[in-house]
Legacy VTK file of the C-alpha trace (Angstrom):
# vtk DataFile Version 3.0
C-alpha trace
ASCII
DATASET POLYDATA
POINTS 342 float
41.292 -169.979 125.603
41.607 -166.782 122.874
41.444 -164.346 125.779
44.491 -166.479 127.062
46.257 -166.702 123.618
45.963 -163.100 123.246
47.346 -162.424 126.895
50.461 -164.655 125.840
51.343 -163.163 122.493
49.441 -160.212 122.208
46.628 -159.005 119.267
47.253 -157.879 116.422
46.320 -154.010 117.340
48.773 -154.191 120.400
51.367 -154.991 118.101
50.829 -152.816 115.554
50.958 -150.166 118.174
53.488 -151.102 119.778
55.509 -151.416 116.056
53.978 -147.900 115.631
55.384 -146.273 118.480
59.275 -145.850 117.983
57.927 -144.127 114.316
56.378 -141.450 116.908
58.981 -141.228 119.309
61.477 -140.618 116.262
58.478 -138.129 114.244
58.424 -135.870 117.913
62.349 -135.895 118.127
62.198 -134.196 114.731
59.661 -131.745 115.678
61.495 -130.233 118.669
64.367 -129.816 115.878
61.685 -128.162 113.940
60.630 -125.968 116.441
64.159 -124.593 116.820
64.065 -123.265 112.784
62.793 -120.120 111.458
59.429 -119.818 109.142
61.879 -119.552 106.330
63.979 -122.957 107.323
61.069 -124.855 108.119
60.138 -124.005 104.153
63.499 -124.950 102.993
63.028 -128.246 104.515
60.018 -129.492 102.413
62.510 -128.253 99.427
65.469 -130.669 100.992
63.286 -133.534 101.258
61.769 -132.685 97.620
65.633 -132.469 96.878
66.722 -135.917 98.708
64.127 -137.763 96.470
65.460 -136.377 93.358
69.099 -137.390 94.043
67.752 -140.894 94.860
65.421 -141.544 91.918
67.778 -139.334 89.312
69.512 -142.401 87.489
66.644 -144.140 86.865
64.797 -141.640 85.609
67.299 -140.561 83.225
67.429 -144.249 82.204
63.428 -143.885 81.168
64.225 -140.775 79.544
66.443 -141.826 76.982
64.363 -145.381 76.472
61.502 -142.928 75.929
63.298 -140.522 73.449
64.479 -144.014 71.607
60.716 -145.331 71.440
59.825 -141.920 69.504
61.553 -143.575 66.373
61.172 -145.753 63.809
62.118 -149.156 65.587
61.508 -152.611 64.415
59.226 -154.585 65.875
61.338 -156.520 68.308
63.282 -153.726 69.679
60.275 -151.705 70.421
58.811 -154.703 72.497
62.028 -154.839 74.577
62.288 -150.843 75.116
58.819 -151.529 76.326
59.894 -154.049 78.455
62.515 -152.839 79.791
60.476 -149.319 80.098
58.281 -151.083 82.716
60.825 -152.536 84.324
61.772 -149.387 85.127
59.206 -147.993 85.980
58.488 -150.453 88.982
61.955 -150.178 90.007
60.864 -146.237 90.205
58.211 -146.682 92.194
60.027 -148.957 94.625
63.005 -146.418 95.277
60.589 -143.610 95.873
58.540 -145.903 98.548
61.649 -146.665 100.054
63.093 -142.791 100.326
59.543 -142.064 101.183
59.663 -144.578 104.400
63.093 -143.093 104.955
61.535 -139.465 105.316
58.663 -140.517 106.635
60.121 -139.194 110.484
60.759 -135.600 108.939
57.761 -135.120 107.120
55.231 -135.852 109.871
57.607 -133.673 111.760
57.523 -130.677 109.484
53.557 -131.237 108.766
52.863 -131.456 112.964
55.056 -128.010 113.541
53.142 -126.545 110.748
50.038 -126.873 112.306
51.567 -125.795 115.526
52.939 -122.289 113.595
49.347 -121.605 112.242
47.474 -122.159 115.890
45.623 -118.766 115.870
45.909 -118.150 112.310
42.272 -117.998 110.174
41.174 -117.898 107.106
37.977 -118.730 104.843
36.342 -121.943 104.600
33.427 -122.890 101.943
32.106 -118.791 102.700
32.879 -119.046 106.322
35.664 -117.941 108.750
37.917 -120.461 110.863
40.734 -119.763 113.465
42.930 -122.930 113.358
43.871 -124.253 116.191
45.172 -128.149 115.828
48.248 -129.821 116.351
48.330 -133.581 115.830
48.333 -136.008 118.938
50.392 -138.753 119.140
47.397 -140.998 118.508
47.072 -139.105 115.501
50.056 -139.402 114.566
50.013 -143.367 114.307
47.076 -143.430 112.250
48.666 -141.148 109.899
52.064 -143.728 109.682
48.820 -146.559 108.925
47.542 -144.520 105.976
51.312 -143.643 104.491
51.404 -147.755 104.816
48.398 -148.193 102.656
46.483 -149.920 105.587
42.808 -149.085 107.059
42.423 -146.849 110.018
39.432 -146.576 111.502
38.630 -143.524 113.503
35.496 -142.405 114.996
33.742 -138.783 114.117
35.392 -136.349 116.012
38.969 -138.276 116.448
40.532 -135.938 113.811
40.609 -137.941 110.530
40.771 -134.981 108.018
44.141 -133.756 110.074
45.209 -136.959 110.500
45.348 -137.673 106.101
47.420 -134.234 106.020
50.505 -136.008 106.798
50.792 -138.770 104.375
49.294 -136.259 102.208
52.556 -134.092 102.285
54.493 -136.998 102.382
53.464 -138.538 99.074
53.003 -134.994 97.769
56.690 -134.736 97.785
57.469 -136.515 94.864
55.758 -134.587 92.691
53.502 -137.477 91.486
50.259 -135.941 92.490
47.837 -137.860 95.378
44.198 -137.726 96.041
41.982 -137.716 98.503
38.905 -139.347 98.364
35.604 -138.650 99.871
31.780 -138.962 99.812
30.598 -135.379 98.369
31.613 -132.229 96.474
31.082 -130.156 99.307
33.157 -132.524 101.898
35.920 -131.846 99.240
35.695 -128.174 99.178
35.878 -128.093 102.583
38.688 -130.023 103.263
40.879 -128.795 100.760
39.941 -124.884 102.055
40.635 -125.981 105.616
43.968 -128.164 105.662
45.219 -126.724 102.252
47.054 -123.965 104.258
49.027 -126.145 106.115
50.254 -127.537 102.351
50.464 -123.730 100.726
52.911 -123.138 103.460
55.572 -125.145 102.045
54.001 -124.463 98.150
52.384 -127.403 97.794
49.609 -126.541 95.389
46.124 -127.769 96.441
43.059 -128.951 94.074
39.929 -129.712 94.450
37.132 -131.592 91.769
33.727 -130.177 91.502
30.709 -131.853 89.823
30.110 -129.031 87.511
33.647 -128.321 86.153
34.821 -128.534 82.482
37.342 -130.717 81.691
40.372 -127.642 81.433
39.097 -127.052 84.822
39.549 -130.820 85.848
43.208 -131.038 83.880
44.215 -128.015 86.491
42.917 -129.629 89.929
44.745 -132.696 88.744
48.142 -130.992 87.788
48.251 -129.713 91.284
50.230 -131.786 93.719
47.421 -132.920 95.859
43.430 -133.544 94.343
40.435 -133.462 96.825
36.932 -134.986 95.189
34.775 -137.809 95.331
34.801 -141.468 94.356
32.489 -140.696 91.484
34.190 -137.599 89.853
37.401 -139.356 90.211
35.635 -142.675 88.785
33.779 -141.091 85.694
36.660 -138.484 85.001
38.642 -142.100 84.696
36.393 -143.501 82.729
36.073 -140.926 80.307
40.264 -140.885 79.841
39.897 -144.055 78.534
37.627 -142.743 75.986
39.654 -139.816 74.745
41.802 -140.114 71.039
44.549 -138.148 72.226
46.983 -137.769 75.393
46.285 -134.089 75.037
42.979 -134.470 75.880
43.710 -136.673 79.269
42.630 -135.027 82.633
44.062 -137.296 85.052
48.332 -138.176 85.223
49.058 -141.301 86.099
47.732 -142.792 89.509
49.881 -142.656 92.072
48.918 -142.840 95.831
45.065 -142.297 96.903
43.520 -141.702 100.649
39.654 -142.896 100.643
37.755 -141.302 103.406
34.644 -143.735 104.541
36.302 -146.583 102.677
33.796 -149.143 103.851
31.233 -147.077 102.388
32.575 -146.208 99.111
34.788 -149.540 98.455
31.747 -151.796 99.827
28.088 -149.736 99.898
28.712 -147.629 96.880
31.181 -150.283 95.248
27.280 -151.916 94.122
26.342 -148.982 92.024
28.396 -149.523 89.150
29.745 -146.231 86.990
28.529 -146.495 83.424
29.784 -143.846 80.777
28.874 -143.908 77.164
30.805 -141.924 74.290
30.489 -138.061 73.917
28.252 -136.819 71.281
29.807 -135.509 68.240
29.980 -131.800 67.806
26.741 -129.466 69.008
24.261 -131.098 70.754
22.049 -128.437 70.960
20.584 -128.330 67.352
17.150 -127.146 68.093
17.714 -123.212 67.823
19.989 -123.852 64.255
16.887 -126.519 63.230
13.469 -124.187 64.542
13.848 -121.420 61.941
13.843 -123.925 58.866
10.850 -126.016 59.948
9.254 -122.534 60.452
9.827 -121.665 57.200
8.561 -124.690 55.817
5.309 -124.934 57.309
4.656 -121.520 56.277
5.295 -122.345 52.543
2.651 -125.461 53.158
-0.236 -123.255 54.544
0.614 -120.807 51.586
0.337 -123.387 49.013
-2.740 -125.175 50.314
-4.729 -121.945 51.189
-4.110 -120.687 46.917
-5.643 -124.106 46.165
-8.388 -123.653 49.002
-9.698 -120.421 46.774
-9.010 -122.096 43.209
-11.033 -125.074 44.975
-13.839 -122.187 45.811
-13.625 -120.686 42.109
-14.024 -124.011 40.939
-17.170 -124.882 42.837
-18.322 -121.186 41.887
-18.362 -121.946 37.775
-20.254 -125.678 38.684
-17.078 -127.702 38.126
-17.403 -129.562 41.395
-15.121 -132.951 40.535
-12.571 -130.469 40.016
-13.019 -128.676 43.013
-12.936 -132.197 45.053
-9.586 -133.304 43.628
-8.329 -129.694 44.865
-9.850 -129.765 48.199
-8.509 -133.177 48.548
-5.050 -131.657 47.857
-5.305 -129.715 50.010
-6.565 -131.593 52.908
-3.523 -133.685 52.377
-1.288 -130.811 51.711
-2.017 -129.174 55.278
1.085 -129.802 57.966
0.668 -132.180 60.427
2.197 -131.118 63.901
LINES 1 343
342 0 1 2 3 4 5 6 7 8 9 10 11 12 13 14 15 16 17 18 19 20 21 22 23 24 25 26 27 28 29 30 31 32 33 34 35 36 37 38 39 40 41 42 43 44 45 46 47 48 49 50 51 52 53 54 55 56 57 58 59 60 61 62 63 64 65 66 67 68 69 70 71 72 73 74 75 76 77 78 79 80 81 82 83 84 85 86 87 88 89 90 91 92 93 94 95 96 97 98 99 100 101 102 103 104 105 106 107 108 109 110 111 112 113 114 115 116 117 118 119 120 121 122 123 124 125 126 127 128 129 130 131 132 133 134 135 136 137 138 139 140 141 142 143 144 145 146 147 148 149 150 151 152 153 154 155 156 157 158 159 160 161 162 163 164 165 166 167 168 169 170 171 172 173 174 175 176 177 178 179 180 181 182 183 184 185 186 187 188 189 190 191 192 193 194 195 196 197 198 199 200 201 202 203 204 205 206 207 208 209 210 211 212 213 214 215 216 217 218 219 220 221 222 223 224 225 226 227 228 229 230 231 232 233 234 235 236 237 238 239 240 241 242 243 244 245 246 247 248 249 250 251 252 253 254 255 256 257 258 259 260 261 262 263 264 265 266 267 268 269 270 271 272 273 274 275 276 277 278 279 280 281 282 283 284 285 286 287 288 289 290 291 292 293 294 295 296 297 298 299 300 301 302 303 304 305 306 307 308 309 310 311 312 313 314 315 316 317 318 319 320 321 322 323 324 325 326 327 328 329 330 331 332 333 334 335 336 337 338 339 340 341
């Protein structure tokens, strides 16, 4: 009876492919456009698109400008709560004109991002201390997993199928804005790589590529964040926001505001990893490392003690000499009790 139901009306994955598929037709119509433009116009056109956003998010953002400039005064209580709440009003209007140009784009950015790949067939450079020769161009396939991700869906894609190519494209896409985006995945070294080996195809157009390590400091973490698209893992990008909720002031943030996120192995980090819950507590106070400033004093102090008790050791033993024993006992008591204990 289901195999009939889904004969009649189709699954769900035929339709969503079958949805898909005009979005690739029209993505391929653009590329053979592409492929008619110099190195130089094929630049320009990441700038146009950068440019078309602009125009269409430019009144609104003026609008949160000036509510923002306002809120930097002295206001009375209930006309700061409606500049707030007319702030985030905004705000979501924002971010609902920028998915909508974004959609609208969508057809020339996967366009520009496929004939980018196709210009740097041949091309190497150095990958985490290795050299590469590139020498992908996304499939059509490829291509409608990559319209799945920019939709905030799941696509699931064996080893092999192309997956870190595949993110480039929604990548640049939501890169455009200027927002920042991140990609998320299992280890520090997965990271490195990936940003090394697709971050050419985003230099190309000047699209400025980070990348979170375990060991950096946190002015090292404010720069991979201020460029437009962040590799690292779930758990750098988990503690680092963690410990931005900690921090007094905005100066000391490392993260900008979240904005749109690809999660490599989701099942594994939203589900396995998901159990192991990220616990931070508050940064110690100044210098933690007070053992070198303490040593020196203690050093000193002991000394002093085995001074002291040794000059009542030999008036103990003078003492004793001239028959005055009680004497001597109270002294070599003293100095029992006097000696350090370490």
């Amino acid at each position: 009876m289901l195999s009939f139901i889904k004969k009649l009306f189709g699954d769900k994955h035929t339709k969503d492919i079958k949805r898909i598929q005009p979005i690739v037709e029209e993505i391929n119509r653009h590329f053979e456009e592409c492929k008619q433009l110099s190195d130089d116009q094929l630049r320009e056109k990441t700038n146009e698109l950068k440019l078309r956003i602009k125009e269409a998010t430019a009144e609104i953002e003026n609008e949160i400008a000036e509510i923002k400039e306002k809120l930097k005064g002295d206001l009375p209580i209930e006309e700061s709560e409606t500049l707030w709440e007319e702030l985030e009003t905004l705000e979501k209007e924002l971010d609902e004109v920028i998915a909508e140009k974004l959609d609208e784009l969508l057809h020339e950015a996967f366009a520009v991002v496929k004939d980018t790949c196709r210009r740097l067939v041949s091309t190497s450079w150095e990958m985490t201390g290795h050299k590469i020769v590139w020498d992908m161009v996304p499939f059509d396939v490829q291509l409608v997993g990559a319209v799945v991700l920019h939709e905030g869906k799941i696509a699931e894609m064996a080893t092999g199928e192309g997956k870190t190519l595949v993110a480039t494209l929604p990548l640049y896409l939501n890169a455009l804005p200027g927002r920042g985006v991140h990609l998320v995945t299992v280890n520090d070294y997965l990271a490195l790589r990936d940003s090394q080996w697709m971050g050419k195809i985003f230099e190309y157009h000047g699209i400025t590529v980070g990348c979170i390590q375990s060991q950096m400091d946190p002015v090292q973490r404010r720069k991979q964040y201020a460029c437009d698209i962040t590799y690292g893992t779930n758990n750098e990008f988990g503690f680092d926001y963690l410990r931005d909720n900690m921090v007094v002031t905005p100066e000391e943030l490392v993260q900008r505001k979240h904005n749109y996120a690809i999660v490599d192995e989701v099942d594994s980090v939203l589900i396995d990893e998901a159990r192991t819950p990220l616990i931070i507590s508050g940064p110690v106070r100044g210098e933690d490392n007070k053992f070198a400033e303490t040593k020196p004093r203690v050093e000193r102090l002991i000394k002093a003690q085995y001074n002291f008790v040794t000059k009542i050791v030999t008036e103990a033993e003078q003492l004793l000499e001239q028959g005055k024993n009680e004497e001597a006992g109270v002294q070599l008591l003293r100095a029992n009790r006097g000696l350090p204990k370490h």
